[in-house]
N, C-alpha and C positions, 0 to 999 in steps of 0.2 A: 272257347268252349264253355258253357252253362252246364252247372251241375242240379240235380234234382233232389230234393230229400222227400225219400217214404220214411214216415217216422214206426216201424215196429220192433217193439221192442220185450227181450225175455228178461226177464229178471230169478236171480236166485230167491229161497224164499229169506233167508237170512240178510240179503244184501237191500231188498223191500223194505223187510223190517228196522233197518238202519237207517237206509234214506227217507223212509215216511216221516223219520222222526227228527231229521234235520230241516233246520230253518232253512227259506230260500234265501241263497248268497245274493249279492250287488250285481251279478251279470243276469242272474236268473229275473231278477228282478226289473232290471232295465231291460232286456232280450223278450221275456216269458216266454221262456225255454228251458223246460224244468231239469234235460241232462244237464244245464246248465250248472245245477245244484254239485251233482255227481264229480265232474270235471273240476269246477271250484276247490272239490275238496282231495281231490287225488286220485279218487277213481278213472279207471280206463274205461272208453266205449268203442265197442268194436262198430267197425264201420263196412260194410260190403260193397263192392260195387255191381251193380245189372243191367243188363243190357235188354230187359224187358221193359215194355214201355207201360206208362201208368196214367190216369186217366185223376184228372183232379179236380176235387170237388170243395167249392167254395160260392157257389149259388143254388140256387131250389131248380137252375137250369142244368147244373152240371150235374146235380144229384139224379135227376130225369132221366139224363143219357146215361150216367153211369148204371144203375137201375136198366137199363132197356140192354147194355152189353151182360149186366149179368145175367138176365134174362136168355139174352140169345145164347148165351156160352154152357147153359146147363139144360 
């Protein structure tokens, strides 16, 4: 089984203004993967699982289709 990751995420306003102001760690840094910072340091992230499907966007191709579903859905 293959897992997916939607990266959204809430933040406290206190908990922003701590991590803004922390350097990126050695995995964040190899990864760039910035919860990676958060984790490094102790923080917990809470993780969900969905069973809704999700549509991904990493060319001007996929950005088109994604665009034309939102389109149709509203």
């Amino acid at each position: 089984m293959a897992w997916r990751h939607i990266g959204v995420y809430g933040y406290r306003r206190d908990f922003l203004l701590a991590f803004a102001a922390l350097e990126p760690g050695v995995l964040e840094q190899i990864e760039k993967l910035e919860q990676l910072r958060a984790l490094e340091r102790g923080y917990r992230i809470r993780v969900v699982a969905s069973v809704a499907p999700s549509l991904e966007v990493d060319t001007p191709e996929d950005l088109a289709r994604a665009n034309r579903v939102a389109a149709a859905n509203h």
